[in-house]
C-alpha positions as CSV (number, residue, x, y, z in Angstrom):
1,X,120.9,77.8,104.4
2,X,117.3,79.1,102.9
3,X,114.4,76.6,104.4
4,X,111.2,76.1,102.9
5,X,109.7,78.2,106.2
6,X,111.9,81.3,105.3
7,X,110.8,80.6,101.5
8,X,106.9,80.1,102.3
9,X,107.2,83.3,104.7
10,X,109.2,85.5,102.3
11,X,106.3,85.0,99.3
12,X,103.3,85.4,101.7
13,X,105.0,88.4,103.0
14,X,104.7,87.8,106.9
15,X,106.2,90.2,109.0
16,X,105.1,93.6,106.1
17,X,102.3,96.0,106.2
18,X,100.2,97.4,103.7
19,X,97.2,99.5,103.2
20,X,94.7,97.3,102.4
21,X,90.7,97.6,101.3
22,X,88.9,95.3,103.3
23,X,85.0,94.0,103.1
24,X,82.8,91.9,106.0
25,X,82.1,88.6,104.6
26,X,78.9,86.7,105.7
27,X,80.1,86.0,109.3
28,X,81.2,89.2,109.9
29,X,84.9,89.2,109.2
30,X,87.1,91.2,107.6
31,X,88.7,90.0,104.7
32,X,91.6,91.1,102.4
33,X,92.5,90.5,98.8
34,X,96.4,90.0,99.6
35,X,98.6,92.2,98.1
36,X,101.6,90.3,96.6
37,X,100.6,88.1,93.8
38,X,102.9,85.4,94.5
39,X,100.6,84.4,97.5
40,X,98.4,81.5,97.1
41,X,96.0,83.3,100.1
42,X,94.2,86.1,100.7
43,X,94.2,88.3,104.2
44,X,91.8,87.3,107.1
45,X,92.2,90.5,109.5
46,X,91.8,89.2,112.8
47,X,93.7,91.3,115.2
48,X,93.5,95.1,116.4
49,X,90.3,95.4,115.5
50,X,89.5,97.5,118.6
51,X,92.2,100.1,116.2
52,X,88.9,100.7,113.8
53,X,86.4,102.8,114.8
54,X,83.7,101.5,112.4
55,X,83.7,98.4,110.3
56,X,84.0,97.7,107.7
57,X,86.4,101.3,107.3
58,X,85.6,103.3,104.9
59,X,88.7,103.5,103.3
60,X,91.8,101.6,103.1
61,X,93.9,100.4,106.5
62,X,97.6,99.4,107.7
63,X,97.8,95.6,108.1
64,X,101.0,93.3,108.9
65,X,100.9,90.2,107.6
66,X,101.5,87.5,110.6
67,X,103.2,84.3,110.0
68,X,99.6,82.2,110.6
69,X,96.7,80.5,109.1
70,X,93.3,81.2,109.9
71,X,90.0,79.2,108.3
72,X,92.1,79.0,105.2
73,X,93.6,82.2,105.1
74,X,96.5,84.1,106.2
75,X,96.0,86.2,109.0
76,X,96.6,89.8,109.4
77,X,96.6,92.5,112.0
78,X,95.4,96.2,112.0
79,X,98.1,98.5,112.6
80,X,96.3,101.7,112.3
81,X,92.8,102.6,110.9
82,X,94.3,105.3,108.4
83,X,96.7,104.4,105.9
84,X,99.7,107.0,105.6
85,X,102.6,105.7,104.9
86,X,102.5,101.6,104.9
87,X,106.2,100.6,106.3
88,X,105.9,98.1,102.8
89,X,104.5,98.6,99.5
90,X,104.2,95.5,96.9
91,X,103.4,96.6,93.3
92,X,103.8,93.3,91.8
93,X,99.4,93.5,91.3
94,X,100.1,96.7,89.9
95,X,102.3,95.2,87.4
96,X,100.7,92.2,86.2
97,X,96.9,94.8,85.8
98,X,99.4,96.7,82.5
C-alpha cells in the first residue's frame, strides 16, 4: 500500500541527485531552483559544503535531495563540486520550457 509519505517523497524527489546551479541568497546560503516541476519547493543546500572549494561554484554541482525541510525549503546535500554524470536526471523543466 502507497502512503502519502512515499507519494510526497516520490514528487519532491528525495533520495536523487542532480547537477544543480546554485546562487548565495542574503544570509549566505546556497539555494537551488529544484529540478522536478512537480515540487512545490525549491533546494536549500545545506550539507557537504566542506565538498566546494569556493562558493558560490562557478558552475553547476551534484546534490541529493534529502527527505527534510529547512526554513521552508527542501534540503539538499553536495555530493561532489563537479557535475559528471548526476546518478538522476529530471527533464520534466525541460519539457514544460518547449
Amino acid at each position: 500500500m502507497t502512503s502519502i509519505r512515499d507519494l510526497v517523497s516520490g514528487s519532491l524527489k528525495v533520495g536523487h541527485r542532480y547537477c544543480l546551479e546554485v546562487s548565495v541568497d542574503e544570509d549566505g546560503r546556497l539555494l537551488a531552483e529544484h529540478p522536478s516541476a512537480t515540487s512545490p519547493m525549491n533546494v536549500l543546500v545545506c550539507e557537504g559544503l566542506e565538498e566546494l572549494e569556493e562558493v558560490p561554484p562557478a558552475g553547476p554541482i551534484e546534490v541529493e535531495i534529502l527527505g527534510r525541510v529547512v526554513d521552508d525549503r527542501l534540503a539538499g546535500r553536495v555530493v561532489s563540486a563537479s557535475c559528471d554524470e548526476p546518478e538522476n536526471v529530471d527533464d520534466s523543466r525541460a519539457d514544460q520550457a518547449t
